[in-house]
Backbone as ProteinMPNN parsed JSONL, in Angstrom:
{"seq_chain_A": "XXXXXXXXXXXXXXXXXXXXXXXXXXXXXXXXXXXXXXXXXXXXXXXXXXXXXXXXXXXXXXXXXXXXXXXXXXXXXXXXXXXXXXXXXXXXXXXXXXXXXXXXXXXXXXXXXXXXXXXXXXXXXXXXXXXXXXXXXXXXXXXXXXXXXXXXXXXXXXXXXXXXXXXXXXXXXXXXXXXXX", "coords_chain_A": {"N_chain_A": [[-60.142, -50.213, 106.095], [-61.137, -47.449, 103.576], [-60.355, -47.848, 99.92], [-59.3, -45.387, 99.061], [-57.929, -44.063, 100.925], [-55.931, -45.075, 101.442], [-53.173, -44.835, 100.436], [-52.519, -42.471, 101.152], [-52.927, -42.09, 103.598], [-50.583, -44.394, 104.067], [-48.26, -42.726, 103.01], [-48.525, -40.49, 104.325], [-47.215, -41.493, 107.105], [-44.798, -42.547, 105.996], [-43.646, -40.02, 105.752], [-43.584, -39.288, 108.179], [-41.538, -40.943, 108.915], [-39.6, -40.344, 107.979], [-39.348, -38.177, 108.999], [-38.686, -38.647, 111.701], [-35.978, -40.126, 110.983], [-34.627, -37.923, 110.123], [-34.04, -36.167, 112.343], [-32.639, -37.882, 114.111], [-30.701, -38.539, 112.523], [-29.542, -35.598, 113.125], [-28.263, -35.602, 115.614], [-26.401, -38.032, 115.306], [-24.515, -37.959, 113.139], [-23.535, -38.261, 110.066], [-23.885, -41.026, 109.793], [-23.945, -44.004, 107.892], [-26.296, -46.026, 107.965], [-28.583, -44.731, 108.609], [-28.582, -42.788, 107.017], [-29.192, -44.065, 104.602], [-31.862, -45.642, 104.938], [-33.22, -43.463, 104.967], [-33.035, -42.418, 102.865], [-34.342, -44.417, 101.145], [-37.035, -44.542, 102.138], [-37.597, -42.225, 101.115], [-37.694, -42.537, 98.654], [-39.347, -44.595, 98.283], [-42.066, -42.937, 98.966], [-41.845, -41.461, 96.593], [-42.562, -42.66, 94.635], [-44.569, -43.84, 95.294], [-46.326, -41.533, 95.178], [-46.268, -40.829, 92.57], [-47.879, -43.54, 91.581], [-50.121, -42.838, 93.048], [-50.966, -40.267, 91.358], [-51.278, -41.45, 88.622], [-53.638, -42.546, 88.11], [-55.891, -40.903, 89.155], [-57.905, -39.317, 89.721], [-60.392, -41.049, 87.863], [-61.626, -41.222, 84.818], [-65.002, -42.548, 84.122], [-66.967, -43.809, 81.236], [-69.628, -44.602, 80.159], [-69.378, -48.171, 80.233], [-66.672, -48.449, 80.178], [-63.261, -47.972, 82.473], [-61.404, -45.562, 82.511], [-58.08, -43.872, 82.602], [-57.885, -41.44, 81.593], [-58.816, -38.876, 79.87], [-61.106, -38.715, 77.022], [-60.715, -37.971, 73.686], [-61.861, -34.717, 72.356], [-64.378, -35.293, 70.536], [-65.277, -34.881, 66.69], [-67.675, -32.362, 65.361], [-69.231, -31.204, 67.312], [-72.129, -31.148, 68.099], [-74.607, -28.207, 69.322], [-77.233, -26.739, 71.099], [-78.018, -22.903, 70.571], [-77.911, -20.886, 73.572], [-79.483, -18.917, 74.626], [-81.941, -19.451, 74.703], [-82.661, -20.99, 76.648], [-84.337, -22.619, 79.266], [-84.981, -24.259, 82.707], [-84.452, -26.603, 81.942], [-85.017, -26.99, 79.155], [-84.876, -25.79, 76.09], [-86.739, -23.639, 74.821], [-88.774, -21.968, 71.992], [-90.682, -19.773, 69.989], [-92.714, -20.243, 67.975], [-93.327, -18.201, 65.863], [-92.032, -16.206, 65.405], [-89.324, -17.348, 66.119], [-85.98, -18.789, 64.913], [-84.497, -21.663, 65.15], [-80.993, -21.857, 66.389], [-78.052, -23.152, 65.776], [-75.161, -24.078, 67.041], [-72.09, -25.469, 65.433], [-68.919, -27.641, 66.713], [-66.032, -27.585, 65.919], [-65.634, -28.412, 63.467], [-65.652, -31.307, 61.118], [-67.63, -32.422, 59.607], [-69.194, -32.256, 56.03], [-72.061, -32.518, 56.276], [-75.142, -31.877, 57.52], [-78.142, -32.395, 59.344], [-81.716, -32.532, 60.47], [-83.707, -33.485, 63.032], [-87.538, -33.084, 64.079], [-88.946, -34.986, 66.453], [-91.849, -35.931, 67.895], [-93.654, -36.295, 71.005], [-94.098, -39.021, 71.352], [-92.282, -40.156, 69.404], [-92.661, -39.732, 66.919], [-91.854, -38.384, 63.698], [-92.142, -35.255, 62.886], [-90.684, -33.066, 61.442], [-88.278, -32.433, 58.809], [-85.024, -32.043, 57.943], [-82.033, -30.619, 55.862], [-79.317, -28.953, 57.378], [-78.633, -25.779, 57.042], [-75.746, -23.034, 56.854], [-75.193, -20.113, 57.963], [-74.228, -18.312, 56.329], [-74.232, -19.907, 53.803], [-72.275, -21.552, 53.356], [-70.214, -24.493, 54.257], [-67.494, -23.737, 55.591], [-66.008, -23.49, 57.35], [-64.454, -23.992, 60.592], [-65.823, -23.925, 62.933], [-69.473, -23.157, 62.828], [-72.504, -21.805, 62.409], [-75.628, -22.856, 62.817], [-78.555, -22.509, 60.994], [-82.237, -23.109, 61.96], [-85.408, -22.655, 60.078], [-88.49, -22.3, 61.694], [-91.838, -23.221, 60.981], [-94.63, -21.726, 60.762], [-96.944, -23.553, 61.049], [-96.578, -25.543, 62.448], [-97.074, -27.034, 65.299], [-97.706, -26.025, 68.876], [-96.241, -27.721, 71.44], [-94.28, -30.304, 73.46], [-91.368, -31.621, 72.108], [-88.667, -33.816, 71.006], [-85.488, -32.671, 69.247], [-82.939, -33.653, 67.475], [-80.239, -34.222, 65.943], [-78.195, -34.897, 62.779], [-74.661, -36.353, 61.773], [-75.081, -35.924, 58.242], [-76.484, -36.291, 55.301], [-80.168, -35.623, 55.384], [-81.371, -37.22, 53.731], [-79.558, -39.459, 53.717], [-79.356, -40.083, 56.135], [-78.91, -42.475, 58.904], [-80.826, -43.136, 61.669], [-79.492, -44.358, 63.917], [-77.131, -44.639, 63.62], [-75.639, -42.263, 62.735], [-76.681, -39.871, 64.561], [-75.966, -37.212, 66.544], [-76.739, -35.285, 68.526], [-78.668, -34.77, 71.167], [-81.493, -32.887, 71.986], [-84.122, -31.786, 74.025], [-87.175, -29.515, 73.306], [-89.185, -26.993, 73.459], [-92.001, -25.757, 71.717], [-93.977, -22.75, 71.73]], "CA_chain_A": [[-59.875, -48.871, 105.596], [-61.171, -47.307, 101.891], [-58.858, -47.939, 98.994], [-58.903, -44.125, 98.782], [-57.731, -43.474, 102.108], [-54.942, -46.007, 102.025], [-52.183, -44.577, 99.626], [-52.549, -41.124, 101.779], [-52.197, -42.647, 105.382], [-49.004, -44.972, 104.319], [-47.479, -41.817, 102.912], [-47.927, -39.889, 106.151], [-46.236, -42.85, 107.97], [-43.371, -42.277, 105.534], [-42.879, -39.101, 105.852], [-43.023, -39.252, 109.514], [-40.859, -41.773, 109.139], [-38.107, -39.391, 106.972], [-38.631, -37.193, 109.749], [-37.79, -39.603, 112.417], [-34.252, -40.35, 110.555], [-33.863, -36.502, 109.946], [-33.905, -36.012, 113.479], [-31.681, -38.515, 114.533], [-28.999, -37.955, 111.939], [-28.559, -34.429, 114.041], [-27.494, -36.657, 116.91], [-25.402, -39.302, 114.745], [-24.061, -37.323, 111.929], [-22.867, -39.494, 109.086], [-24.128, -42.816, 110.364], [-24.888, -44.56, 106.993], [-27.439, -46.921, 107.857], [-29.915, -43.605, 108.372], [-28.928, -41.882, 105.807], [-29.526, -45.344, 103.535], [-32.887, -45.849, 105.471], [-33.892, -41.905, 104.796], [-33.378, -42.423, 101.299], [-35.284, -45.645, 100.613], [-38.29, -44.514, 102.526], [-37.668, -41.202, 99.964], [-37.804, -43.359, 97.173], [-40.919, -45.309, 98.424], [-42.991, -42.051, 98.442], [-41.815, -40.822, 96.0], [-43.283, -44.024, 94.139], [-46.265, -44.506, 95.764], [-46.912, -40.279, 94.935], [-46.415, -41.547, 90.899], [-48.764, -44.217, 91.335], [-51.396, -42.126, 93.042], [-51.317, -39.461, 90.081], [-51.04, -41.769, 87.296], [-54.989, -42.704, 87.204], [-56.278, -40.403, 90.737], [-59.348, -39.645, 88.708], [-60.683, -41.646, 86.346], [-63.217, -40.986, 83.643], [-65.651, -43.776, 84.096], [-67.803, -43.558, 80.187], [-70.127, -46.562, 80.468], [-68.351, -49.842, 80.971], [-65.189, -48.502, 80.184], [-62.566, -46.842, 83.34], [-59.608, -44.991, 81.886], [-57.456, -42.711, 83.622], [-57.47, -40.449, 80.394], [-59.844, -38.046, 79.513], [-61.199, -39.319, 75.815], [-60.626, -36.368, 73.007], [-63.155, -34.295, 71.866], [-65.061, -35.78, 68.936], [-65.253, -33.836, 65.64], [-68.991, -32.056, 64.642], [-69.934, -31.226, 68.301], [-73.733, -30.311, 68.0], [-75.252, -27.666, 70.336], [-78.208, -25.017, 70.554], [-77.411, -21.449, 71.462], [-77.966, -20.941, 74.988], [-80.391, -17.957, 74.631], [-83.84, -20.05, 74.756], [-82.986, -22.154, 77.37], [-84.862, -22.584, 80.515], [-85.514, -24.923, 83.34], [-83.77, -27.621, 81.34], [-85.758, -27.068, 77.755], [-85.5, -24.998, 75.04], [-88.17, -23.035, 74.236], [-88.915, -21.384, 70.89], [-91.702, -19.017, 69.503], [-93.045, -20.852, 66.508], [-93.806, -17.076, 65.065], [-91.16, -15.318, 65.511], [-87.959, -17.555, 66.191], [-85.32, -20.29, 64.56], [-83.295, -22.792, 65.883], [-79.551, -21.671, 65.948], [-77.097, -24.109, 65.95], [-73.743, -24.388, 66.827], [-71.386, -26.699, 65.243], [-67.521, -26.692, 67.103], [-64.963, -28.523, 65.425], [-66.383, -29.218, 62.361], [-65.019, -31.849, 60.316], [-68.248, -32.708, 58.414], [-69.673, -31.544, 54.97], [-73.449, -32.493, 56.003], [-75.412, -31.798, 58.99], [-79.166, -32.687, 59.178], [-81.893, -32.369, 61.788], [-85.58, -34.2, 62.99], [-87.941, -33.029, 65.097], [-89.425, -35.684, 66.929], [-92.801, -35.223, 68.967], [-93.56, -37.398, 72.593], [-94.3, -40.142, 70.855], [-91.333, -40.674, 68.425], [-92.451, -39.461, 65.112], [-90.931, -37.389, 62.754], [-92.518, -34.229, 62.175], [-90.412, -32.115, 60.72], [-87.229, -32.802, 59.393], [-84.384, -31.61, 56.502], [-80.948, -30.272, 56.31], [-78.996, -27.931, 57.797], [-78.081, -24.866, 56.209], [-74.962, -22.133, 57.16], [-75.91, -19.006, 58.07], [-73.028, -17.89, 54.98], [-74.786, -20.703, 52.914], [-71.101, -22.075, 53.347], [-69.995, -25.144, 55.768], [-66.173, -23.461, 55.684], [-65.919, -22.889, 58.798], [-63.955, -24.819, 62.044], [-67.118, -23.338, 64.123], [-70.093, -22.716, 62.238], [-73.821, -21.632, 63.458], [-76.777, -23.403, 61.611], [-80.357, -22.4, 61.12], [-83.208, -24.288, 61.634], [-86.515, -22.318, 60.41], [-89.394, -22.781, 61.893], [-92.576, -23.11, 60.218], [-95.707, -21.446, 61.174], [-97.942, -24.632, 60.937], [-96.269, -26.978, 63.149], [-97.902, -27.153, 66.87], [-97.219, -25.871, 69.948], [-95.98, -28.704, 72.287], [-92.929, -30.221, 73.082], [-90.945, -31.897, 70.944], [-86.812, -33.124, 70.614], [-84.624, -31.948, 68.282], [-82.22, -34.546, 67.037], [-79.011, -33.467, 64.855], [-77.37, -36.067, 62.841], [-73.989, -35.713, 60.721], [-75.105, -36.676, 57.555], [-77.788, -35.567, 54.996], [-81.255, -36.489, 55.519], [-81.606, -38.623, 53.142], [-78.959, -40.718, 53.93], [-79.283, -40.296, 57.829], [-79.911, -43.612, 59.657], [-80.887, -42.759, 62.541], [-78.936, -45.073, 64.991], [-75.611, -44.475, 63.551], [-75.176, -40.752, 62.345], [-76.824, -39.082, 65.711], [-74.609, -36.791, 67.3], [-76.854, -35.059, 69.635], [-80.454, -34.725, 71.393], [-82.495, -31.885, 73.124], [-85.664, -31.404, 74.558], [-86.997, -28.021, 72.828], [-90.927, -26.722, 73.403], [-92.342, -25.081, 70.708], [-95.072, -22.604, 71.888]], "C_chain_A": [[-60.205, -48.818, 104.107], [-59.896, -47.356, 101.577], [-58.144, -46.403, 98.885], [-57.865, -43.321, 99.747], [-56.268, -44.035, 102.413], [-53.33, -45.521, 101.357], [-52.003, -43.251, 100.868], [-52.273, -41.28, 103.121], [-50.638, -43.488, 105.113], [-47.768, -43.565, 103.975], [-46.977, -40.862, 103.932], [-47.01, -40.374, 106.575], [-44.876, -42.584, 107.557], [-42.497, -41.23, 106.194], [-42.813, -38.543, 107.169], [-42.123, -39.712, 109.968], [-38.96, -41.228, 109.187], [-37.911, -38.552, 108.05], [-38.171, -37.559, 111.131], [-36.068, -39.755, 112.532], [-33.962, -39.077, 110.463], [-33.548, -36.117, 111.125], [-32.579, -36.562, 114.076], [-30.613, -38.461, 113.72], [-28.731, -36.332, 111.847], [-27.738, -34.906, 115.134], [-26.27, -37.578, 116.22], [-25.067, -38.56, 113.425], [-23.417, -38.313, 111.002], [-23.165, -40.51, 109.346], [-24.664, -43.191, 108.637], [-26.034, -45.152, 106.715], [-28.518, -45.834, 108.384], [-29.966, -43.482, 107.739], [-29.493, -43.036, 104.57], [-30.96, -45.547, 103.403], [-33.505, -44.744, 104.827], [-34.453, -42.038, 103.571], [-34.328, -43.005, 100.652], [-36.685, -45.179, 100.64], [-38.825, -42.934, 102.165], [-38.17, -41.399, 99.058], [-39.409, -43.919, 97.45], [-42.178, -43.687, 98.001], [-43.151, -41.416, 97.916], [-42.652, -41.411, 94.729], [-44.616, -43.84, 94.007], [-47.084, -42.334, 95.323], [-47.451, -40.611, 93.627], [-47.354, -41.885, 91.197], [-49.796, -43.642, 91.805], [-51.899, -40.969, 91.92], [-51.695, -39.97, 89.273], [-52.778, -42.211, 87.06], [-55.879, -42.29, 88.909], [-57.206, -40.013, 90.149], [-59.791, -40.4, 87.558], [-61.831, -41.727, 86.123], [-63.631, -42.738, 83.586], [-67.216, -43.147, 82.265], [-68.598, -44.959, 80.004], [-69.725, -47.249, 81.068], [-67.429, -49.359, 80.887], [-64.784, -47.264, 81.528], [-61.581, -46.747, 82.672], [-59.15, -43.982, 82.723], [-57.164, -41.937, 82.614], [-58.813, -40.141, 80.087], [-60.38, -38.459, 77.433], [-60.82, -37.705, 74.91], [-62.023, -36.231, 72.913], [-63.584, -34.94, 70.356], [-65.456, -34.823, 67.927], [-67.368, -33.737, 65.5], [-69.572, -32.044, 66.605], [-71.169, -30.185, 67.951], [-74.818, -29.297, 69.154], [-76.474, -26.02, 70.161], [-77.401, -23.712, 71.333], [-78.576, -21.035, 72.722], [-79.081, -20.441, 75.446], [-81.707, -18.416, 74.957], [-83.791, -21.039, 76.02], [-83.057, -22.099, 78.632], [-85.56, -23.562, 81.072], [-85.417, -26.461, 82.522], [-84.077, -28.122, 80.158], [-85.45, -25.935, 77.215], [-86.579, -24.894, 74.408], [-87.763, -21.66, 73.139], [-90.578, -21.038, 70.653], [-91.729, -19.35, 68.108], [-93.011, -19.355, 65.551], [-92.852, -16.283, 64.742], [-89.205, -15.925, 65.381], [-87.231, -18.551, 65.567], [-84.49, -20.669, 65.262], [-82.009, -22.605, 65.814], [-78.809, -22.795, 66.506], [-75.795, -24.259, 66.048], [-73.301, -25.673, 66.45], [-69.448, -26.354, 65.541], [-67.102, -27.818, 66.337], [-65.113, -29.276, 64.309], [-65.679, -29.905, 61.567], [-65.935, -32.219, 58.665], [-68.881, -32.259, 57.679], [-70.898, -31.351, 55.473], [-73.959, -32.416, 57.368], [-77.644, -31.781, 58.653], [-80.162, -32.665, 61.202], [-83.592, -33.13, 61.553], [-85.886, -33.603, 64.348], [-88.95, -34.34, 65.32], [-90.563, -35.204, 68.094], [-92.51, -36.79, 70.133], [-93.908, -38.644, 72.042], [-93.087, -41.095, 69.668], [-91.303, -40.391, 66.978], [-92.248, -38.322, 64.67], [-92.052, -36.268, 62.695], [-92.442, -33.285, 61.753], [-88.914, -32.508, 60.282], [-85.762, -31.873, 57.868], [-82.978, -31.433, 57.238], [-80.575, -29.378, 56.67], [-78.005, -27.05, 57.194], [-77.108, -23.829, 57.297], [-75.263, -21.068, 57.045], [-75.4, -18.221, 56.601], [-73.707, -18.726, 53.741], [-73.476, -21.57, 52.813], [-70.511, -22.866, 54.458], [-68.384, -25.111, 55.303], [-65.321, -23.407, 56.319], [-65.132, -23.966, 60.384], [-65.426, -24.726, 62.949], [-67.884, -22.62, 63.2], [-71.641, -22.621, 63.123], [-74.46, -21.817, 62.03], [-78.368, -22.992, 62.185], [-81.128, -23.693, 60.686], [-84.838, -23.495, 61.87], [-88.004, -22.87, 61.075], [-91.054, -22.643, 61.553], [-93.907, -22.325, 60.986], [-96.543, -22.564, 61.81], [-97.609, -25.781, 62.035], [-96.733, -26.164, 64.709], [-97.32, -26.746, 67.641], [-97.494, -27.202, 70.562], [-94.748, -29.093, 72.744], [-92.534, -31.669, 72.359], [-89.5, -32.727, 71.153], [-86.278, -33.058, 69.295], [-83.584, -33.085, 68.202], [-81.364, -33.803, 66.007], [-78.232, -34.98, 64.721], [-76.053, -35.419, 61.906], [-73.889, -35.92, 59.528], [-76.392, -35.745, 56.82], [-78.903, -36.391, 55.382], [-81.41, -37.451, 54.781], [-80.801, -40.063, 53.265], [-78.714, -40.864, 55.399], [-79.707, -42.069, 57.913], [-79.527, -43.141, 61.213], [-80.001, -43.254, 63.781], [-77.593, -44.855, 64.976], [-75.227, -43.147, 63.363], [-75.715, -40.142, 63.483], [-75.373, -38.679, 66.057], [-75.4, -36.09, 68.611], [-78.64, -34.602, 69.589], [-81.022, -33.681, 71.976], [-83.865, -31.833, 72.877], [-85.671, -29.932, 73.942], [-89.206, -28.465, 73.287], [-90.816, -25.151, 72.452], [-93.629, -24.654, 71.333], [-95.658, -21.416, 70.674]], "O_chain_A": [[-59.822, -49.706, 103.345], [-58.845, -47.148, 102.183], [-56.95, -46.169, 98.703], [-57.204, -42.317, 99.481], [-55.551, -43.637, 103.331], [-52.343, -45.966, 101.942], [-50.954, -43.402, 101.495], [-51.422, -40.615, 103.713], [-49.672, -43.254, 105.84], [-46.686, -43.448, 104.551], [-45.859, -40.51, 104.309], [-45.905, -39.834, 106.515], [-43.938, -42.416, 108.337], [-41.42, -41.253, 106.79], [-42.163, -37.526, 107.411], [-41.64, -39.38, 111.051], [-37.91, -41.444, 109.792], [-36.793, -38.107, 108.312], [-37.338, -36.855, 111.702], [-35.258, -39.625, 113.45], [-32.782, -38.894, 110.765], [-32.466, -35.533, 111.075], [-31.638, -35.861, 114.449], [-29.509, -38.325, 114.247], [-28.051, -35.777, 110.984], [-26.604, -34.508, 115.402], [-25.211, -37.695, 116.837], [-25.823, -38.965, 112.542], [-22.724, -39.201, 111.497], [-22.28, -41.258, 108.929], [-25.693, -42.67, 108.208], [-26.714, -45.024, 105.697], [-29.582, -46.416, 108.594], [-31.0, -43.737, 107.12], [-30.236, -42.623, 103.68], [-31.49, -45.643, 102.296], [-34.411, -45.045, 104.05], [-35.608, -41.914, 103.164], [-35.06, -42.486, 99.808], [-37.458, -45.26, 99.686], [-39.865, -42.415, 102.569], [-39.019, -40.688, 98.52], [-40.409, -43.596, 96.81], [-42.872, -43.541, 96.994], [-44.082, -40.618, 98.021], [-43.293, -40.691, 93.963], [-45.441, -43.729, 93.1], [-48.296, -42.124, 95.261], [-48.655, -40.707, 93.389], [-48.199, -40.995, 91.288], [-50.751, -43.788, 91.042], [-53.094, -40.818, 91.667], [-52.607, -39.367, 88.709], [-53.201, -42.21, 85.904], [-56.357, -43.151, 89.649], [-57.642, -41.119, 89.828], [-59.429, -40.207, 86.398], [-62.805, -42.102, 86.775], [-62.989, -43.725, 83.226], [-68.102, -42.3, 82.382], [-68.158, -46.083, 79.762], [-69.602, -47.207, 82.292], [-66.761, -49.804, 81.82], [-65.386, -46.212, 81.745], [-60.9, -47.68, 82.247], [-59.87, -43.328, 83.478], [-55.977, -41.607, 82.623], [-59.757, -40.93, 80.044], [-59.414, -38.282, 76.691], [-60.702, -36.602, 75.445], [-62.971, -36.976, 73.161], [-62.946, -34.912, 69.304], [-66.041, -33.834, 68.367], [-68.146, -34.691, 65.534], [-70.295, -32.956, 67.008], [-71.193, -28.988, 67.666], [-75.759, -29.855, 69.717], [-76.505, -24.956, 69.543], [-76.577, -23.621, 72.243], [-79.8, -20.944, 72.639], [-79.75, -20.975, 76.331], [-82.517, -17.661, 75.495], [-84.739, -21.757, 76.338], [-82.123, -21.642, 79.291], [-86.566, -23.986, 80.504], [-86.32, -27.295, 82.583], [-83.738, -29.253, 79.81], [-85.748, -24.931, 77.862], [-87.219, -25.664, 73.692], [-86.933, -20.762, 73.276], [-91.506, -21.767, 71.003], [-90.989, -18.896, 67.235], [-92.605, -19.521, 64.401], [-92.913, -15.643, 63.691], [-88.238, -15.351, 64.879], [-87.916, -19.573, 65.601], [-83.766, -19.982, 65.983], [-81.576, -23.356, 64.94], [-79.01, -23.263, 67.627], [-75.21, -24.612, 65.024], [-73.776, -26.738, 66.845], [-68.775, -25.458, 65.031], [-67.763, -28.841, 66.159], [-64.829, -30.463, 64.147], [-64.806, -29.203, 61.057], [-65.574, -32.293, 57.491], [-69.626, -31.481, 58.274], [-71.283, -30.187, 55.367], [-73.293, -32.844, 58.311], [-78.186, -31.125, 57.763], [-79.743, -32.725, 62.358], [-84.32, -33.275, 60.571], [-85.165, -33.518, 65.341], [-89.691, -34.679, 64.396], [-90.334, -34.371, 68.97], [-91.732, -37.744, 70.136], [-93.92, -39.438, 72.983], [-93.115, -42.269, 69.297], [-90.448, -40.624, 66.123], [-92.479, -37.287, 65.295], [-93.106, -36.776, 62.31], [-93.366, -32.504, 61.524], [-88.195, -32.908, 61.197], [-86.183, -31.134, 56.979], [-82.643, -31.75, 58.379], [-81.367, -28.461, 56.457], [-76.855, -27.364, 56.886], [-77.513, -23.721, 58.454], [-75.706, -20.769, 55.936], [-76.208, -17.615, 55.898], [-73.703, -18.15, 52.653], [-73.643, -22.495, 52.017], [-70.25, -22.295, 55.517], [-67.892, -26.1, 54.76], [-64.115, -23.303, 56.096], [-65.954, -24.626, 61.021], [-65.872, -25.699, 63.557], [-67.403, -21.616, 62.674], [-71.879, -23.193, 64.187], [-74.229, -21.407, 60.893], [-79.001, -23.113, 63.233], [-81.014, -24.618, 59.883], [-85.468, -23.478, 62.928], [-88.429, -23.979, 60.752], [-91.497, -21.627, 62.089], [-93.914, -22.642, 62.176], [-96.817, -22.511, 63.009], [-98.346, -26.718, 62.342], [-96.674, -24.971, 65.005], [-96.112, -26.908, 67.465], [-98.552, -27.811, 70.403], [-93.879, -28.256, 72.499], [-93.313, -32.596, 72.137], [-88.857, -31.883, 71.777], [-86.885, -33.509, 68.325], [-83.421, -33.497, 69.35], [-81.805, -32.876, 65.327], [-77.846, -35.799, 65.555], [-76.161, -34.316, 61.372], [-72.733, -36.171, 59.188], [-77.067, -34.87, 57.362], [-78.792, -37.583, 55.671], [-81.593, -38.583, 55.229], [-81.149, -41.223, 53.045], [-77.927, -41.707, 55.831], [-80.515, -42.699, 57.23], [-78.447, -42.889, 61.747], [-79.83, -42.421, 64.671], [-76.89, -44.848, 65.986], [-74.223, -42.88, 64.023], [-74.793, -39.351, 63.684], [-74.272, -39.225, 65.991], [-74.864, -36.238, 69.709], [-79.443, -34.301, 68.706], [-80.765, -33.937, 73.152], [-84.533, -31.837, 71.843], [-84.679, -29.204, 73.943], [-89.977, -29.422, 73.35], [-90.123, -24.134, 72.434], [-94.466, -25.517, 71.594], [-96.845, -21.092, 70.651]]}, "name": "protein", "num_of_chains": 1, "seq": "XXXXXXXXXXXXXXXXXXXXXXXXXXXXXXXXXXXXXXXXXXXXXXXXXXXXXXXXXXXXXXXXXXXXXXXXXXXXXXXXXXXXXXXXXXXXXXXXXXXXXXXXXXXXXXXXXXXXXXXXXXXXXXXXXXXXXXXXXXXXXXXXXXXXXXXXXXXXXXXXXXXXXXXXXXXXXXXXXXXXX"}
C-alpha cells in the first residue's frame, strides 16, 4: 500500500472501530472497558489526524523538503503583464518601454541587462522610478528602449544592485524571455 494511502485507511478502521463500541455501549450501558476502549481509539485518531496535517503538503525547493511554505523574499522583480504572449514578452522597439514592477521593496538600487541568444550584454544600466523616487513598498520601473537595438529575442535580467557593482551570479533576482520586434 502507498505511504499516502496508509494514514487514511487506518483512520477509517478507527473510526469504524469508535462506531463498533458506540453501538454496543447502547446494549451495555456503562460497561467501562468500552467506554475506555472508545476513548483510546479517540485519542489515536485524533493523533494520527495531527500528524497527517503537520507536513500533508510539502514544499519541495530543490534539495530541500519542508512542510512550510518559505516567506516571500524582499525586491520581487516582475514585468507588467500587458506584453505577454505565448510565454514571451514582446515589445515594439519604436514605440514601447519595459515596465517593471518591484513588490516589497526593500532595496535602494535596481539594475537591468539585456542579454541576446548567445549571452552577451547588449544593453544594460539602471533602473529608474517612474516618480524618479525608489519610496515606495511597490514601485513600477522603466526600462527605455532605444531605437537602435535589433529586433530579435533577447532576456531581460534584473539584478538588486547598481550596475556597476552588479555581479552577476549573486545580485540576480529575476529572468525573462522578452522579443524585441
Amino acid at each position: 500500500m502507498r505511504k499516502e494511502l496508509l494514514f487514511p485507511v487506518i483512520i477509517a478502521v478507527l473510526i469504524l472501530t469508535v462506531g463498533i463500541f458506540s453501538f454496543l455501549l447502547l446494549f451495555f450501558k456503562r460497561n467501562p472497558q468500552l467506554i475506555r476502549h472508545k476513548i483510546k481509539i479517540g485519542l489515536i485518531i485524533i493523533s494520527l489526524q495531527a500528524l497527517m496535517a503537520g507536513c500533508g503538503s510539502a514544499v519541495q525547493t530543490g534539495e530541500e523538503i519542508s512542510c512550510y511554505a518559505k516567506p516571500i523574499e524582499p525586491d520581487v522583480m516582475s514585468l507588467v503583464n500587458s506584453h505577454y504572449k505565448d510565454g514571451k514578452y514582446i515589445y515594439n522597439k519604436e514605440a514601447d518601454s519595459i515596465r517593471v514592477n518591484v513588490s516589497d521593496r526593500k532595496g535602494t538600487h535596481f539594475s537591468y541587462a539585456i542579454l541576446d541568444e548567445t549571452g552577451e550584454d547588449v544593453m544594460h544600466g539602471d533602473l529608474k522610478a517612474k516618480d524618479t523616487l525608489l519610496d515606495k513598498e511597490w514601485e513600477e520601473l522603466f526600462i527605455p528602449l532605444p531605437s537602435g537595438i535589433e529586433s530579435g529575442t533577447y532576456q531581460l535580467v534584473f539584478y538588486n544592485s547598481r550596475i556597476k557593482d552588479t555581479v552577476v551570479k549573486v545580485n540576480r533576482r529575476a529572468s525573462y524571455p522578452i522579443i524585441i520586434i
